[in-house]
C-alpha atoms as one frame of an Amber mdcrd trajectory, in Angstrom:
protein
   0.000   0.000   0.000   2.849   2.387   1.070   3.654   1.714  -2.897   0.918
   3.190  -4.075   0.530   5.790  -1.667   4.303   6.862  -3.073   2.776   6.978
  -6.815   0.000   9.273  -5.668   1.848  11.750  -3.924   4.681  12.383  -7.021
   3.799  14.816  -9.446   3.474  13.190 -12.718   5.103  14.553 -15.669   4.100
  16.981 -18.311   2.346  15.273 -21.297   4.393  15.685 -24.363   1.766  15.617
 -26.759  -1.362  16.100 -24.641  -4.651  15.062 -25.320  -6.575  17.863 -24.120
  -6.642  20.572 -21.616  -8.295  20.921 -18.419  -8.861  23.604 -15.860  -8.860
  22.350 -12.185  -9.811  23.952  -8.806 -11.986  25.089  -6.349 -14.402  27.579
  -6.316 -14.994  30.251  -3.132 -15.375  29.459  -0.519 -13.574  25.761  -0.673
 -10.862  25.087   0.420 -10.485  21.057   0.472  -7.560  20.171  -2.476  -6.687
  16.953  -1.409  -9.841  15.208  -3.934  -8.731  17.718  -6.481  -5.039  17.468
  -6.495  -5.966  13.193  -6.929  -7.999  14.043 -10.206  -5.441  16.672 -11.116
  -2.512  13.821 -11.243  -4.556  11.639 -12.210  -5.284  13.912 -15.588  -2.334
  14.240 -15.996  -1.003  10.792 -16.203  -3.710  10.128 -18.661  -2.321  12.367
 -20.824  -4.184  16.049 -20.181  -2.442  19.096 -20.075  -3.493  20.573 -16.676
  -4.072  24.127 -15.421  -4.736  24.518 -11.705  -6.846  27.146 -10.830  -5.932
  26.643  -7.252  -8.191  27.026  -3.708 -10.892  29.377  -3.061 -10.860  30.866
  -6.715 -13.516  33.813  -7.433 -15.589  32.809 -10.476 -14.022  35.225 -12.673
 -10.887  34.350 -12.039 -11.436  30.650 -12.616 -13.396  32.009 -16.400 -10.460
  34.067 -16.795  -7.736  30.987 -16.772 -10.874  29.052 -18.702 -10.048  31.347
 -21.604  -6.312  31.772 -20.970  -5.295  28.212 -21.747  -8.781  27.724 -24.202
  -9.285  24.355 -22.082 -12.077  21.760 -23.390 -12.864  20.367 -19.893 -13.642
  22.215 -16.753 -13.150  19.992 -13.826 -14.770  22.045 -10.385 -13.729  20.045
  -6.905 -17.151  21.093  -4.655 -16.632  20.346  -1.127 -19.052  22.412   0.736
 -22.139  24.115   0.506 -21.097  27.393   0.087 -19.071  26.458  -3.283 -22.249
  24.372  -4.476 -23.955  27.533  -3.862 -21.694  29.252  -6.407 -22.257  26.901
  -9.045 -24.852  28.579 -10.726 -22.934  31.783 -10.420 -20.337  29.776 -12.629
 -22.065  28.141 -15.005 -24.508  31.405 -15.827 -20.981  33.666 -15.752 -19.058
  30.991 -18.606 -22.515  31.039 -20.552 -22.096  34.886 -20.478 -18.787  34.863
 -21.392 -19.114  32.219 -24.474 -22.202  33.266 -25.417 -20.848  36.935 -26.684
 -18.650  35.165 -29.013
């Protein structure tokens, strides 16, 4: 098990010729990464190109590095019920964003 636990905790390598892109994180108010940072590797030993957003990230902010990299795949990490609460603050802020375009 202490295997395993090894593999989980090293930081995989870039992708060479990634697959796709994905944005990672957690919106405000969260502040739980250990689920994300799991997926994150996890990604990225699949072959994604990762971007993480980071902890506690304002909506805009998380839009913003949405854009920035032109990801295909969100991936939100939801660990409380103030983020869940912001979901719909998210989603209706990216359809305003990619709808004017």
């Amino acid at each position: 098990m202490s295997w395993l636990k090894s593999m989980m905790e090293k930081e995989p390598p870039e992708p060479t010729n990634p697959i796709g892109t994905v944005v990672i994180g957690n919106i405000e108010p969260d502040m739980h990464d250990t689920a994300k940072e799991a997926v994150r590797k996890s990604l990225k030993r699949a072959g994604f190109k990762t971007v993480d957003a980071g902890r506690s990230v304002p909506v805009d902010v998380f839009v913003q590095k949405i854009k920035e990299s032109n990801a295909g795949i969100v991936a939100l990490s939801i660990n409380t019920v103030p983020a869940k609460n912001n979901l719909a603050k998210f989603v209706l802020r990216l359809l305003w964003v990619y709808g004017r375009q």
